[in-house]
C-alpha positions as CSV (number, residue, x, y, z in Angstrom):
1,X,145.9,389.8,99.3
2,X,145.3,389.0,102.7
3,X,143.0,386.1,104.5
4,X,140.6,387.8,106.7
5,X,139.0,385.5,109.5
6,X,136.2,387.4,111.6
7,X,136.8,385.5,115.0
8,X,133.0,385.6,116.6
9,X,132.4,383.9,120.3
10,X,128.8,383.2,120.6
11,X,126.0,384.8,122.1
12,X,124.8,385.2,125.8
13,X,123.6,382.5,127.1
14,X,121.5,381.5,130.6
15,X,124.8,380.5,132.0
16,X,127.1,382.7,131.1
17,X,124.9,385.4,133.1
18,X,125.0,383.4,135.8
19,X,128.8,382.9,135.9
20,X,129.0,379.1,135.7
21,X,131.4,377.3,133.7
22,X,129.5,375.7,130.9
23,X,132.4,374.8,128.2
24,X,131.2,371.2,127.6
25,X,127.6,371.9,128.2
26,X,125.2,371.6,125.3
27,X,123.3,375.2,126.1
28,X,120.9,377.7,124.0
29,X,121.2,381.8,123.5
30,X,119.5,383.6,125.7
31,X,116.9,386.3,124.2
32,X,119.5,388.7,124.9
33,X,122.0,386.6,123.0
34,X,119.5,386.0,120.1
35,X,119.4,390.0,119.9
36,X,123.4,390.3,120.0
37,X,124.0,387.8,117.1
38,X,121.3,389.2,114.9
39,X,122.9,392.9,115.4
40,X,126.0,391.4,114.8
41,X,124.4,390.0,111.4
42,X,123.1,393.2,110.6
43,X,126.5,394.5,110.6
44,X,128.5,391.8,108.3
45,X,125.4,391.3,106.1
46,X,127.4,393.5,103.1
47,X,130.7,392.2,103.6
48,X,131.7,389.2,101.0
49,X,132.2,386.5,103.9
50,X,133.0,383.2,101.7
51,X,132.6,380.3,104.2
52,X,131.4,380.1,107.8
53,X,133.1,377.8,110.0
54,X,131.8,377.2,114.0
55,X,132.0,374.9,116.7
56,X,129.3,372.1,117.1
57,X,128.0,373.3,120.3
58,X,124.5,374.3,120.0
59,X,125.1,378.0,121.3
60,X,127.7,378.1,118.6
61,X,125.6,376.6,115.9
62,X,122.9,378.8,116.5
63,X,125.2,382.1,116.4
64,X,127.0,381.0,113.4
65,X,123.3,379.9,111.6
66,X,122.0,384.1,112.6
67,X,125.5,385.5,110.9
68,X,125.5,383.3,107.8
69,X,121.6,384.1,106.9
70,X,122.4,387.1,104.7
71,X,124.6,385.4,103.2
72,X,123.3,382.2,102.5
73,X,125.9,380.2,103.4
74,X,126.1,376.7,105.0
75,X,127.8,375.8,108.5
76,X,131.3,374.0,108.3
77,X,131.3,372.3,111.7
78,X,135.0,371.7,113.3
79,X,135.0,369.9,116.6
80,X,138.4,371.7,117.5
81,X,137.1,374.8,117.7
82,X,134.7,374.2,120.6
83,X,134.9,375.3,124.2
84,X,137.4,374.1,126.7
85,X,135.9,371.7,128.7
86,X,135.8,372.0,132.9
87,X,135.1,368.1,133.5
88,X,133.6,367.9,136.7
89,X,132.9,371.6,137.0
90,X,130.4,371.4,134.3
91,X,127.7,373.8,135.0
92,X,128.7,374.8,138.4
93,X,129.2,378.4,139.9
94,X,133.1,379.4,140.8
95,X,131.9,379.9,144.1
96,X,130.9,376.3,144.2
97,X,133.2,375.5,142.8
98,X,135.7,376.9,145.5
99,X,133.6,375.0,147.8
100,X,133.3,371.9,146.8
101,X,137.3,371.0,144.4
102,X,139.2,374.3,146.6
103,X,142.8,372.7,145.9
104,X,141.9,371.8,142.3
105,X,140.2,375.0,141.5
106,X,143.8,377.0,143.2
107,X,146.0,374.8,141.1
108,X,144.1,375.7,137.8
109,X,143.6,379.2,138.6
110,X,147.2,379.5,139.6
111,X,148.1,377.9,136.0
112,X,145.1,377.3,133.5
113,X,147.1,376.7,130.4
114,X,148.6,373.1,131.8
115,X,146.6,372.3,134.5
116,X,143.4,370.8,133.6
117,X,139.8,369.6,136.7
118,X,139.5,366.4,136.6
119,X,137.9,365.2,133.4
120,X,138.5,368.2,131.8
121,X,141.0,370.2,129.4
122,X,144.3,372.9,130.0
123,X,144.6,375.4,127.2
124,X,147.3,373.4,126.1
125,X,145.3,370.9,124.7
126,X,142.7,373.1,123.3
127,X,145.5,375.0,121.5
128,X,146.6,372.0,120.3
129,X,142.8,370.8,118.3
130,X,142.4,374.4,117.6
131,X,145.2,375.9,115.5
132,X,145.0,373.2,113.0
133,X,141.7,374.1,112.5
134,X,142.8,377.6,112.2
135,X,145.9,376.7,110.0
136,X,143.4,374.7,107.8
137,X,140.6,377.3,106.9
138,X,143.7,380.0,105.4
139,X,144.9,377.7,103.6
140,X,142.0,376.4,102.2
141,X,141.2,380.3,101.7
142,X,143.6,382.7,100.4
143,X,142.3,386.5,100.2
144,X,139.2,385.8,101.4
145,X,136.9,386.7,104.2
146,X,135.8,383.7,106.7
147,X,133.4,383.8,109.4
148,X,135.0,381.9,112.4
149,X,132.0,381.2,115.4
150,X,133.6,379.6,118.8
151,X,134.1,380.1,122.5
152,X,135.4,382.7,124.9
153,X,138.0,380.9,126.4
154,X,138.9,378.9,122.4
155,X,139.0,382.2,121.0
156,X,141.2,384.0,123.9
157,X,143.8,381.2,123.7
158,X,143.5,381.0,120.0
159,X,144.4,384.9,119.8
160,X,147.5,384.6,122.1
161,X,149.1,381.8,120.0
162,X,148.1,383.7,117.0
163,X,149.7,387.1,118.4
164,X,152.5,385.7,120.7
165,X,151.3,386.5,123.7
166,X,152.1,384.3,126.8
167,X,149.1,382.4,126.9
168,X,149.1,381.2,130.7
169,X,147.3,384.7,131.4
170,X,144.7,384.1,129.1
171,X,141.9,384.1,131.4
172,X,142.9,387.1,133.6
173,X,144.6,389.3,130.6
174,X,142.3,389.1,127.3
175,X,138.1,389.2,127.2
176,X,135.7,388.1,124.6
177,X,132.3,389.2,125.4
178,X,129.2,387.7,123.7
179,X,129.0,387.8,120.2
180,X,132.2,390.2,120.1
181,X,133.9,390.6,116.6
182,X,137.7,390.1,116.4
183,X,139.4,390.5,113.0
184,X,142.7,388.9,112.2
185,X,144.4,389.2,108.4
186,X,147.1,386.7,107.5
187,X,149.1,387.0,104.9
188,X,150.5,383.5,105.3
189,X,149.6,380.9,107.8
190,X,152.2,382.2,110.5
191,X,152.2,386.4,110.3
192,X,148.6,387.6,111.2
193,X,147.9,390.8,112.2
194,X,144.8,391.8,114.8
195,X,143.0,394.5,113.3
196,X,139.9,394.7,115.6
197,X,139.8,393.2,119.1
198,X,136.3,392.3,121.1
199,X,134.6,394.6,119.9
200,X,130.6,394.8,120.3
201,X,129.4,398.2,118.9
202,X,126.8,396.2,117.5
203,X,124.9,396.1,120.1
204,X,126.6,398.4,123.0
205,X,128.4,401.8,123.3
206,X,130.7,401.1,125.7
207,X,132.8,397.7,126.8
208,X,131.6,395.9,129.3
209,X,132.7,395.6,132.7
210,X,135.6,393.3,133.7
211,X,133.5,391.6,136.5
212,X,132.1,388.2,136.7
213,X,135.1,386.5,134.1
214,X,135.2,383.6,136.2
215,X,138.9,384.9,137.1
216,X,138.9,385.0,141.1
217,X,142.0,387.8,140.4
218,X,139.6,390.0,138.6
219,X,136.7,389.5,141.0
220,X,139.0,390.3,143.6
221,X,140.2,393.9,142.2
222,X,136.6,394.4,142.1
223,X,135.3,393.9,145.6
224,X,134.7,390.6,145.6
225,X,135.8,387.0,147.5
């Protein structure tokens, strides 16, 4: 019998809306990403999830403590699986971004998985806090389903590792919109399988659009600087 891990990013948050990167930055849902998690509870609250597992950012914590109501189930908190950080960028717009670190910001947009800002993180080293974690939670359990709450950029490089995909076009190549659902079966630690990808029928009818990703290739193909 397969492990099932339902990977969730968090809900929307004040930040998020307002494109800034906010990896490192202690921040609370938004209304809107209150209602998102609570639909997204609504849907798992009859499935037999048998841990819950999250990040210890407080946008995570509060997403994970919505989905494990139902289910009475306490928070395991795992510092690997929180968001990449942007070091100095914290909390800034990509425009400023641009502005103020413009060689920094080409370098890491040019090559996000081993370039890190200053003070900050590549994928590379979040990978490598991250699948441990992941490694860890099947093993610890086999055929059952776990609730697994972290970040948008955690969960997209978590899913290319997992799936083989080259994971230096992360950012411009996968999305995780708030409080999405992936599901991932394993059968062993090192053969998973995606079964359901970003997907937020919870609370919408159609996908989002691809703008506003802070990914200056995207924003491009869609009018913008």
């Amino acid at each position: 019998m397969a492990t099932r891990l339902y990977f969730v990013r968090h809900g929307a948050t004040q930040l998020s809306a307002e494109d800034r990167f906010s990896g490192a930055v202690g921040v609370d849902l938004s209304d809107e990403g209150r209602f998102q998690a609570k639909r997204l509870a609504e849907r798992l609250a009859d499935d037999g999830i048998s841990a819950v597992y999250c990040s210890p950012l407080s946008r995570t914590v509060e997403t994970a403590t919505i989905l494990a109501l139902p289910h009475k189930l306490p928070l395991v908190h795992r510092d690997g699986l929180r968001e990449i950080s942007h070091g100095r960028w914290e909390g800034l717009t990509r425009r400023e971004v641009e502005d103020r670190f413009c060689d920094e910001y080409m370098a890491w947009d040019a090559d996000p998985f081993t370039f890190a800002p200053e003070g900050g993180e590549s994928g590379l080293a979040v990978l490598a806090r991250a699948l441990p974690v992941v490694r860890q939670i099947v093993i610890d359990h086999p055929g059952q389903t776990v609730l697994v709450v972290s970040h948008k950029a955690t969960l997209r490089l978590i899913l290319s590792s997992l799936l083989g995909f080259d994971a230096r076009g992360y950012r411009d190549r996968l999305d995780q919109s708030p409080a999405c659902l992936n599901v991932v079966d394993f059968k062993d630690v090192i053969r998973p399988r995606l079964m359901l990808f970003n997907d937020i029928s919870h609370y919408s009818d159609r996908p989002r659009s691809a703008e506003k990703n802070l990914s200056r290739w995207w924003d491009k193909e869609n009018g913008a600087r």
